[in-house]
C-alpha positions as CSV (number, residue, x, y, z in Angstrom):
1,X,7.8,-32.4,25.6
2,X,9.8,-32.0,28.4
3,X,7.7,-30.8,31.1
4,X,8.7,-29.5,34.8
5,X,5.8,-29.2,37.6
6,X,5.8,-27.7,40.3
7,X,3.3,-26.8,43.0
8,X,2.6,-24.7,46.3
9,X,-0.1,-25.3,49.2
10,X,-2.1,-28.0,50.7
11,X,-1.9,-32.2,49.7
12,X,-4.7,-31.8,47.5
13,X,-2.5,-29.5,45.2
14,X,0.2,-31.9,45.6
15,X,-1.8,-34.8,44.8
16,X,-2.9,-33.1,41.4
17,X,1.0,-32.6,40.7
18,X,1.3,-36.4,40.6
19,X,-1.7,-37.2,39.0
20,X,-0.5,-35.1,35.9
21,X,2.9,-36.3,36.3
22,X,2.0,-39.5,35.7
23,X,-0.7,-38.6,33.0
24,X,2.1,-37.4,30.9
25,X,4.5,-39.7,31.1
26,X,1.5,-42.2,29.9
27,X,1.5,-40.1,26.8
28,X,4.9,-40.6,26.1
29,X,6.1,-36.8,28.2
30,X,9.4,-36.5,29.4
31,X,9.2,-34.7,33.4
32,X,12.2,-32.9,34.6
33,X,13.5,-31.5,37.9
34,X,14.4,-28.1,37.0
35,X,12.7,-25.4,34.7
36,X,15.7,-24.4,33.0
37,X,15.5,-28.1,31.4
38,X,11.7,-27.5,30.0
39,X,9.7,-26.8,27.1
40,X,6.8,-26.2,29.7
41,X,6.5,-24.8,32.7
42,X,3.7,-26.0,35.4
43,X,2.7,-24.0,38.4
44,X,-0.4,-25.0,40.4
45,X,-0.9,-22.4,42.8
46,X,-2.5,-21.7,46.3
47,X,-4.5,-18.5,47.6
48,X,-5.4,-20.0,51.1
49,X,-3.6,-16.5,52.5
50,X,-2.3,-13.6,50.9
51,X,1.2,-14.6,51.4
52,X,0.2,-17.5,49.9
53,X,-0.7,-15.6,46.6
54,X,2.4,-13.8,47.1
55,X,4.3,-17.0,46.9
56,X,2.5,-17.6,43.7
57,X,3.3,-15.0,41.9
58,X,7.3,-14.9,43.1
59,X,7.2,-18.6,42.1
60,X,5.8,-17.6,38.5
61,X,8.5,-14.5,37.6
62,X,11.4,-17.1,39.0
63,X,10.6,-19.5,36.7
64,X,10.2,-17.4,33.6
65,X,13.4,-16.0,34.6
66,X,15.4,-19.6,35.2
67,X,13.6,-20.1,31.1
68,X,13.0,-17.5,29.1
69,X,11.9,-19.6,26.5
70,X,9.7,-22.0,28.6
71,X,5.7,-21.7,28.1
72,X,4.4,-21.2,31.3
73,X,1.1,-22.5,32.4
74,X,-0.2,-21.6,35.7
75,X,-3.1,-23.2,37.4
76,X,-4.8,-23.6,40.9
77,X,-7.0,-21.6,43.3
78,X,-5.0,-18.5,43.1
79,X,-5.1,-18.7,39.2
80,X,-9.0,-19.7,39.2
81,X,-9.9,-16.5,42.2
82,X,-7.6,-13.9,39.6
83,X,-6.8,-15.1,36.3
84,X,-6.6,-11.6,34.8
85,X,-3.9,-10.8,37.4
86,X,-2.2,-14.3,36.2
87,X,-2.1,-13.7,32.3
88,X,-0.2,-10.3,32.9
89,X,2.8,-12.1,34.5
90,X,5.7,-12.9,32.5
91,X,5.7,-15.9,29.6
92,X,2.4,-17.2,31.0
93,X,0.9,-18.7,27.9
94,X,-1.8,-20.5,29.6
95,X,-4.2,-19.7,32.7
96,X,-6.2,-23.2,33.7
97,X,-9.3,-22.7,36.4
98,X,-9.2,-25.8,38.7
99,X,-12.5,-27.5,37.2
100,X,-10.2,-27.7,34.1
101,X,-7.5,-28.9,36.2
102,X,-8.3,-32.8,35.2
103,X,-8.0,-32.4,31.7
104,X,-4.2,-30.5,31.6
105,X,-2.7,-33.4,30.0
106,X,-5.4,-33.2,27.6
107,X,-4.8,-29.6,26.8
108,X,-0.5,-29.7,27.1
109,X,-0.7,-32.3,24.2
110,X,-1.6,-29.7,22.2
111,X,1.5,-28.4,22.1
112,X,3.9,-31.5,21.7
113,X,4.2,-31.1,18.3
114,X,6.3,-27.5,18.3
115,X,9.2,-28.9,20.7
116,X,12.4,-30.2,19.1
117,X,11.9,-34.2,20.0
118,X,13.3,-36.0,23.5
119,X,16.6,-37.2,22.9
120,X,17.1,-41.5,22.9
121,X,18.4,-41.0,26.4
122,X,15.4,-38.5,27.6
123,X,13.2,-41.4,26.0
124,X,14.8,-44.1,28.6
125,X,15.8,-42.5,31.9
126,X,13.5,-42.0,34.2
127,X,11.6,-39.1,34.6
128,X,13.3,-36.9,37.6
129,X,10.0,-35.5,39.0
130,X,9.5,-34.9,43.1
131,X,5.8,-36.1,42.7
132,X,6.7,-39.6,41.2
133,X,10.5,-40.3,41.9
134,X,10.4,-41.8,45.3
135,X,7.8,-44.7,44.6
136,X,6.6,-45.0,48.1
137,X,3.4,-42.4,49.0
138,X,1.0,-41.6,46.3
139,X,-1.7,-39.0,46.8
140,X,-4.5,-40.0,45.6
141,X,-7.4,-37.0,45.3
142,X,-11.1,-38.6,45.0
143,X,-12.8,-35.4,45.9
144,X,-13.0,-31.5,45.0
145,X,-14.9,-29.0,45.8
146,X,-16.7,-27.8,49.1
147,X,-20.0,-26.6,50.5
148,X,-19.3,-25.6,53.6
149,X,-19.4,-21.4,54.4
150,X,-16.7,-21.5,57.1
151,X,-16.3,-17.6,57.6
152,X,-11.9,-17.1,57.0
153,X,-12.4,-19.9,54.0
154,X,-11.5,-18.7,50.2
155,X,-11.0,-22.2,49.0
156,X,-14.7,-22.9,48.5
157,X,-14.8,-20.4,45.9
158,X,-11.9,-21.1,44.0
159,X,-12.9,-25.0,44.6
160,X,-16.6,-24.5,43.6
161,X,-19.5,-27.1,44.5
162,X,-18.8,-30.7,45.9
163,X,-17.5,-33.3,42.7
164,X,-16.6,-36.9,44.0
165,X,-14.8,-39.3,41.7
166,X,-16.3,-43.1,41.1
167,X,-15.4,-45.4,43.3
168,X,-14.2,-47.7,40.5
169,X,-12.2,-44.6,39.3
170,X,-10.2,-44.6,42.8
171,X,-9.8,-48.1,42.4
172,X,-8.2,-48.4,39.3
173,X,-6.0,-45.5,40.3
174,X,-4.5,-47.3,43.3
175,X,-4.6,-50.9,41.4
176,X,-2.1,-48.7,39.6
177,X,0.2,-47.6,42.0
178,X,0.3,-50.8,44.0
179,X,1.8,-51.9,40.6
180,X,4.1,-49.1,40.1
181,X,5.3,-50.6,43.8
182,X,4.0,-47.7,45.7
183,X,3.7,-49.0,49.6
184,X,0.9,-46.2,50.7
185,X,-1.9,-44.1,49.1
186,X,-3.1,-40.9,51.0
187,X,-6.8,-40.4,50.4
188,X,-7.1,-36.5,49.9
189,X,-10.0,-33.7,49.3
190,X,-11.1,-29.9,49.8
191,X,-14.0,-32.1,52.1
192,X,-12.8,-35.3,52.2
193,X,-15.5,-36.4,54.8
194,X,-18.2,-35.3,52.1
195,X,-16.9,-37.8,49.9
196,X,-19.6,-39.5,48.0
197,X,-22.9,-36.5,48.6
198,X,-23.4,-36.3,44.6
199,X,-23.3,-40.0,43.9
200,X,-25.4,-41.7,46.3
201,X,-22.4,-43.1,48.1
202,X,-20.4,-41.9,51.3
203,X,-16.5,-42.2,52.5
204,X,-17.1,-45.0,54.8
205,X,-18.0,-47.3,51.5
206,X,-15.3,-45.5,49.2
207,X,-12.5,-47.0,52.3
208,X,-14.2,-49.8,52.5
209,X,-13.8,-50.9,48.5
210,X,-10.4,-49.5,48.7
211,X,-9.7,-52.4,51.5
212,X,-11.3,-55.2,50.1
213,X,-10.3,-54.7,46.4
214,X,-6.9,-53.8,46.4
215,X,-3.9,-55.5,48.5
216,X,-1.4,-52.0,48.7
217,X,-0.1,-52.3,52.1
218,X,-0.9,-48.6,53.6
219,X,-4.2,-46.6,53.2
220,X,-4.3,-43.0,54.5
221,X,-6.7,-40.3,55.0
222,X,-5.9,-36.2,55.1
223,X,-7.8,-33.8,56.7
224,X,-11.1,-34.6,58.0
225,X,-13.6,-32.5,59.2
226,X,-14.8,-33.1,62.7
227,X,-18.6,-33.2,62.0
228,X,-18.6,-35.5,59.6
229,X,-17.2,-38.6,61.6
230,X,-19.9,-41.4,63.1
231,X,-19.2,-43.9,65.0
232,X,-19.1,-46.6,62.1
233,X,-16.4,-44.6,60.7
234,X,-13.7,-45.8,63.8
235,X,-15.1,-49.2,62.9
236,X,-13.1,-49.2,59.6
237,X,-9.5,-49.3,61.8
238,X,-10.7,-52.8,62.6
239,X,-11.7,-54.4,60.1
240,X,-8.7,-53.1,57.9
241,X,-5.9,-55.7,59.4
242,X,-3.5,-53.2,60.1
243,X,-3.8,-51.1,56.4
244,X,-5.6,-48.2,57.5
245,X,-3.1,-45.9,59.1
246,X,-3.8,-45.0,62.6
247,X,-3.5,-41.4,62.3
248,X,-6.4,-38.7,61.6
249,X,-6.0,-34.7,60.5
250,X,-9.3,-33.1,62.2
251,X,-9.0,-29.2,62.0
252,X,-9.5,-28.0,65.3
253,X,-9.1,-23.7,64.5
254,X,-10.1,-22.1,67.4
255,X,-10.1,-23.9,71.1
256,X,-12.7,-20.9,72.1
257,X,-16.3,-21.6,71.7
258,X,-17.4,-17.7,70.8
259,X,-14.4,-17.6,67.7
260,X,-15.8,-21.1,66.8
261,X,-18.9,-19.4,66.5
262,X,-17.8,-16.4,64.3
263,X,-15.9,-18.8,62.3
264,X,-19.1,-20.5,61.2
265,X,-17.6,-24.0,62.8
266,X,-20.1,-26.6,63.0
267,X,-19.1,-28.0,66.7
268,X,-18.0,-26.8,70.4
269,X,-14.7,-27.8,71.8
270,X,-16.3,-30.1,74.0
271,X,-18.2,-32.1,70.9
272,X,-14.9,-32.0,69.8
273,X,-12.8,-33.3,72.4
274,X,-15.4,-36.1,73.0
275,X,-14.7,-36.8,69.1
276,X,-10.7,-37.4,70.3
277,X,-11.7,-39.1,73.0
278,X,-14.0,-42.0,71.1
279,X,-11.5,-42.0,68.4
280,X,-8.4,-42.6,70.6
281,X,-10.7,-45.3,72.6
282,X,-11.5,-47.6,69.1
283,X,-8.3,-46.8,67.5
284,X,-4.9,-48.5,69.2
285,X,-1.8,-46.1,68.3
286,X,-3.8,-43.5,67.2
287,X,-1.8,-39.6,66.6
288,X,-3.6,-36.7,66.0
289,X,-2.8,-33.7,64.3
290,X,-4.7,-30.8,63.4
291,X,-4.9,-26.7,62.4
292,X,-5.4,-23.7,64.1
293,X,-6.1,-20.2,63.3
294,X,-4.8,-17.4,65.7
295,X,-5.8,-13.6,65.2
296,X,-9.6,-14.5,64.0
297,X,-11.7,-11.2,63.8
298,X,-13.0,-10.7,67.3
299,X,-10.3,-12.4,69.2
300,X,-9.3,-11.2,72.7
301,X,-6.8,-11.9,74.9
302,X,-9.0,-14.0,76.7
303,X,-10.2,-16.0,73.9
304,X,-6.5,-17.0,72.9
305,X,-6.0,-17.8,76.4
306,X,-9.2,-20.6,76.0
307,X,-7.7,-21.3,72.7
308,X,-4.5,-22.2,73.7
309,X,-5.5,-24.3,77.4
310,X,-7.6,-26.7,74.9
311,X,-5.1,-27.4,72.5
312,X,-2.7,-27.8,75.4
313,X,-5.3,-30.3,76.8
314,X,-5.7,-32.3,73.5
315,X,-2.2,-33.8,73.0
316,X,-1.6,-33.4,69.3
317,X,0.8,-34.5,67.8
318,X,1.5,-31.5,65.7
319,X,-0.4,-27.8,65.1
320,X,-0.1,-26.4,61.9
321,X,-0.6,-22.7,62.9
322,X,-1.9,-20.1,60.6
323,X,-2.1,-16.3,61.4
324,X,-5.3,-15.2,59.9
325,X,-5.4,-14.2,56.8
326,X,-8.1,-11.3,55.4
327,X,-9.6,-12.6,52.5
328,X,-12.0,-10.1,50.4
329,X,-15.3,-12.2,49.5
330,X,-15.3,-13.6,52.8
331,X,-17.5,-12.6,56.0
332,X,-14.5,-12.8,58.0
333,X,-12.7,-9.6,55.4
334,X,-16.2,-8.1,56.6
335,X,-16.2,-8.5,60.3
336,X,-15.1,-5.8,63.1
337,X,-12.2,-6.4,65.6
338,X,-9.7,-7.3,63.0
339,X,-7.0,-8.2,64.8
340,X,-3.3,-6.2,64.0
341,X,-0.4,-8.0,62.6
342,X,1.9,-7.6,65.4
343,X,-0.3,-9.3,67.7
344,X,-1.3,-12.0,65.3
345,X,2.7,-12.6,65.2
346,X,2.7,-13.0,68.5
347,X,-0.2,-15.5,69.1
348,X,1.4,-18.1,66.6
349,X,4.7,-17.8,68.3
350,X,3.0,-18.5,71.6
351,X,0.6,-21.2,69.7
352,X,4.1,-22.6,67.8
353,X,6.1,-23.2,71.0
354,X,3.2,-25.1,72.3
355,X,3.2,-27.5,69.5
356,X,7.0,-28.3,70.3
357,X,6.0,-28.8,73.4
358,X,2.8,-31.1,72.6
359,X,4.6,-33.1,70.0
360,X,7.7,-34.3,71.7
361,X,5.3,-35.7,74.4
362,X,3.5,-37.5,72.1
363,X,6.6,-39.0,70.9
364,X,8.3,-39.4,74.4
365,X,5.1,-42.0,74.8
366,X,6.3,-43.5,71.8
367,X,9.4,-44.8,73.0
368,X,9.9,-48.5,73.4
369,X,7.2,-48.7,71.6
370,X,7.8,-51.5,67.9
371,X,5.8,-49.2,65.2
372,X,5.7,-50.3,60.9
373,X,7.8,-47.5,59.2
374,X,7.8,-47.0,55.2
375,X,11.6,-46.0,54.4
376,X,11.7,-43.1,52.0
377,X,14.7,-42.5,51.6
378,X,18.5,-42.0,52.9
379,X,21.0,-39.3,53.9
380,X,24.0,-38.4,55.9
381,X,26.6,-40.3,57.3
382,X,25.6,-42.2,60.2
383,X,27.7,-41.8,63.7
384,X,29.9,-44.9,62.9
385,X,31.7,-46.0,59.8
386,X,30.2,-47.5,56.9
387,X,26.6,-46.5,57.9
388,X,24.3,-44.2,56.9
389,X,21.1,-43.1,58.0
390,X,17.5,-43.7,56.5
391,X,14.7,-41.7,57.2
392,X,10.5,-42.6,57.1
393,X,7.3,-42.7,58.0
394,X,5.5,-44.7,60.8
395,X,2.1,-45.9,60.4
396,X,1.2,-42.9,62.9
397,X,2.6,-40.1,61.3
398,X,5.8,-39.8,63.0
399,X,9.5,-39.3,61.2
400,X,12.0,-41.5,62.3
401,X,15.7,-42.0,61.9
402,X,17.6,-44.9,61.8
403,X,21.2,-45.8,61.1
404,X,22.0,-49.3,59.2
405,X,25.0,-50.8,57.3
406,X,25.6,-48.6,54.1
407,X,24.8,-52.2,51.8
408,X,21.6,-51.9,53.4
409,X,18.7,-50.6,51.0
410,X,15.5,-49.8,53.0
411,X,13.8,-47.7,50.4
412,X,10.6,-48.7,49.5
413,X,10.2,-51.5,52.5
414,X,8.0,-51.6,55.2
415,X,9.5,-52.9,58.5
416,X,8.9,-53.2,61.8
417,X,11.3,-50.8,64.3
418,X,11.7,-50.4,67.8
419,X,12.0,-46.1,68.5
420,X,15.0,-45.9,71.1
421,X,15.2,-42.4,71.8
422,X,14.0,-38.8,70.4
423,X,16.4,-36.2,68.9
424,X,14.6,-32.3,68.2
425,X,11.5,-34.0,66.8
426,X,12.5,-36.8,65.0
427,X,12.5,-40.3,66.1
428,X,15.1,-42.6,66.7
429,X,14.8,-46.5,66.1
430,X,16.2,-50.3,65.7
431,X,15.2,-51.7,62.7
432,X,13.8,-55.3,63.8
433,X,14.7,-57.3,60.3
């Protein structure tokens, strides 16, 4: 069949995109990059907000509309939390919950027999999908599922109870890509840090086997919760010869003790910032990025003031700011002093200028500094003729630019680069070949 995917919300969902991707391209699928091209449609949505589920449902009518004869299977949280609401939406043929998710390529074969056959050609280009083109960061999901009761949080019920995949499972996976020729896998989960509960194991092993049984060059890890770090967990960055990537996602939400309380956080700000503080200490490099909520039931002026001085304190290197979202089935939908829109607006402009501000700093101190960048890929023009300019990743989680010789092909490589100077918030650099 030929098959287009397509996906809205956090890694995890991402992650799940290229899982399937190359699931059905094992079984002999064709992936496209448009839905006008398919015989099936693949939608994995998110419900984290409301405008969220909005998306979701916008996403699902434009597709049936670019195909009016494409089967269109929707999946993910907003699909598992309202699957009634999901059938009724145009050409959906099939609604999967996300503890079905695993087994789509399973349940899509069912169908590969009522499609006119892939042409010769279909049969030997390559696929054109976004979650398995670029050959250079895999996610790789090795956990679903939470059991934490955070008070704003939706996702543990459309996630359900803690499930952690094998460690030889994980393995294999990335044994894989490092032969594909990917150069980095992202380690990703609903509670990543939880890793390992239901099978007598824990994350700090799972990284651990990932380091001494594969050789792919980059090893990453998304969000993290702050209570679930040790100190044996900065020990890893040692001991992994330069593979582990010096950069950690700890949800922060509220910089205000009393809305970290109502939010059913399990730390203070300052057990928090004492967690930067030992992380930054053991780890060289080290970038740190995180979430916040603004407009939390209950919060005053004052409180966003407290809010805002912490994160100000902490030097991330980015915020991803979220207006809060009222979620029925949640304590938060329940609680008093819901805060109104137009002041919610306001907060994460205030909160959104400040992570311009914070950023830039951190790369400021980057400058002069000679960082490991995985190339991704390349773009315009550069400022001179016969260049053009390559964009990528450093090992710290910061974009950088950087113009070479237009016979020069950096995709896919690893190399070391100098960052010169920083234009908006993208980094400038010298490759050092």
């Amino acid at each position: 069949m030929r098959v287009y995917l397509e996906t809205l919300g956090c890694r995890l969902n991402y992650s799940e995109m290229e899982r399937l991707a190359r699931d059905l391209v094992a079984r002999g699928h064709h992936v496209v990059s448009s839905p006008e091209e398919a015989d099936v449609c693949v939608l994995n949505t998110c419900a984290v907000t409301t405008t969220a589920e909005a998306k979701s449902r916008a996403l699902a009518r434009a597709m049936a509309r670019a195909n009016r004869r494409a089967r269109l299977v929707i999946t993910g949280c907003y699909a598992t939390l309202s699957p009634e609401v999901v059938k009724g939406l145009p050409q959906v043929q099939l609604v999967v919950e996300n503890r079905e998710k695993d087994r789509m390529a399973v349940l899509l074969d069912s169908w590969a027999g009522e499609f006119p056959d892939l042409s010769p050609e279909e049969i030997t280009q390559p696929d054109r999908t976004p979650f398995a083109a670029t050959r250079t960061r895999a996610f790789v999901k090795v956990q679903d599922g939470c059991r934490n009761r955070c008070a704003f949080c939706i996702v543990t019920i459309a996630r359900g109870e803690e499930r952690s995949r094998p460690i030889d499972l994980v393995l294999e996976e990335i044994r894989r890509l490092e032969a594909e020729g990917y150069q980095e896998a992202v380690l990703t989960g609903v509670h990543l840090g939880a890793y390992g509960r239901d099978l007598g194991t824990d994350l700090i092993t799972l990284v651990r086997a990932i380091l001494q049984h594969t050789r792919l060059p980059r090893l990453r890890l998304s969000s993290l919760e702050p209570w679930d770090l040790t100190p044996e967990f900065f020990d890893l960055w040692a001991e992994s010869e330069g593979r582990l990537c010096p950069h950690l996602h700890l949800p922060l939400q509220s910089g205000c003790d009393a809305t970290l309380r109502r939010m059913a956080r399990r730390y203070t700000t300052e057990s928090y910032a004492r967690l930067v503080e030992a992380a930054r200490e053991r780890i060289p490099g080290l970038t740190i990025t995180t979430d916040i909520i603004v407009g939390f039931p209950g919060e005053t002026d004052e409180e966003f003031q407290q809010s805002y001085r912490f994160v100000e304190s902490m030097g991330f290197a980015h915020l991803h700011v979220f207006p809060y979202s009222r979620r029925p089935g949640t304590p938060a939908a329940r609680m008093p002093g819901q805060v109104p829109e137009a002041v919610k607006k306001e907060r994460s402009a205030v909160m959104r200028a400040l992570d311009v501000v914070s950023g830039r700093a951190v790369r400021r101190a980057q400058l002069g500094e000679v960082r490991p960048v995985l190339w991704e890929g390349e773009g315009r023009e550069g400022a001179h003729p016969g260049q053009r300019v390559w964009t990528g990743l450093t090992d710290n989680y910061l974009r950088v630019l950087t113009a070479v010789p237009a016979d020069v092909d950096l995709h896919n490589r690893i190399t070391p680069v100098r960052l010169t100077r920083l234009e908006g918030d993208a980094l400038w650099g010298e490759v050092l070949l």
